[in-house]
N, C-alpha and C positions, 0 to 999 in steps of 0.2 A: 753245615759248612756253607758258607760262602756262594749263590747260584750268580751267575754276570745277569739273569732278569730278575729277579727276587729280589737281590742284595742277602743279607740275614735273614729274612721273613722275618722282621720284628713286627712288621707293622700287623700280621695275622696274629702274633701272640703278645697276651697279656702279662705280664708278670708285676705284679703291684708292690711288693719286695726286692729291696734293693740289694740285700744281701742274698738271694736266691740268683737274681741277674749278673748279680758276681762271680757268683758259684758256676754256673751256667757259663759265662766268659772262659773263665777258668778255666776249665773243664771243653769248651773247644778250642783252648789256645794249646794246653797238651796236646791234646789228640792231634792239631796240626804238626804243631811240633815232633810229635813221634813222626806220622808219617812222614813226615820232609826225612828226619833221619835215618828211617828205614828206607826212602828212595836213594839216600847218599851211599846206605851200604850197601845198597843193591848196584848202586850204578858204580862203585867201586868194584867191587867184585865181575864185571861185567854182563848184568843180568838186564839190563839196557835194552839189548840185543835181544833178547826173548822175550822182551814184550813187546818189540814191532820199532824201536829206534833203529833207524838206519844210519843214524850218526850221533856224535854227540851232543848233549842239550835239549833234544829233539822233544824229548820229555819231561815237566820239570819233577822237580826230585819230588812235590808234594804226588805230584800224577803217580809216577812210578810206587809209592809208597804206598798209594788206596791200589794200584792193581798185583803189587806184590802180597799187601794186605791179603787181597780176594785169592789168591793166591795158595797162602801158605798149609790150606790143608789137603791140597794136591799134590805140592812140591815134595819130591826126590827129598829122602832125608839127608843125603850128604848134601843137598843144596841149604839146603835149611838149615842142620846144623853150620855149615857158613858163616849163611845171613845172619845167625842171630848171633853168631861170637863176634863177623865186625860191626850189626848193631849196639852190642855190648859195648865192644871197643870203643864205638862214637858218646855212646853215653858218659863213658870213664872220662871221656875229655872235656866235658860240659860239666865242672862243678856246680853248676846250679841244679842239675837235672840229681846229679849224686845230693845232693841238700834236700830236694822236694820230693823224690822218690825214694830217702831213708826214711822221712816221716810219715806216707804211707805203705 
């Protein structure tokens, strides 16, 4: 991911394949992606609040997302199962994500 000093750390890795550096794109633009979505379910649902939001926004939906991530194999199973039906939910509404997540 992303660090504000690093940038990408591309400049530390090599990748001489353009089609591996694609794949690799790919492959963090999902994973951003999911999290962001997983923060929107979570802060839907009100779970915001237990991660230390004192108000709204406070966190943004990708934040909340990696610490719901860290999260979920602690989480209360009526929490979880929740989370992961309006994760569900958010997916069903993003036809793209239904198009790229049938072909894997």
């Amino acid at each position: 991911m992303k660090n504000p000093r690093f940038g990408l750390g591309l400049t530390q890795a090599v990748i001489t394949r353009n089609d591996r550096r694609d794949a690799l794109f790919l492959l963090a633009v999902l994973a951003h992606t999911l999290l962001t979505l997983l923060g929107k379910a979570g802060q839907d649902l009100g779970m915001d609040r237990m991660l230390g939001a004192t108000r709204p926004g406070q966190l943004s939906l990708f934040r909340q997302g990696l610490m719901l991530f860290d999260l979920i194999p602690k989480m209360r199973e009526d929490r979880l199962r929740a989370l992961a039906q309006k994760f569900g939910e958010l997916l069903q509404e993003h036809g793209l994500f239904i198009g790229i997540l049938g072909v894997i």
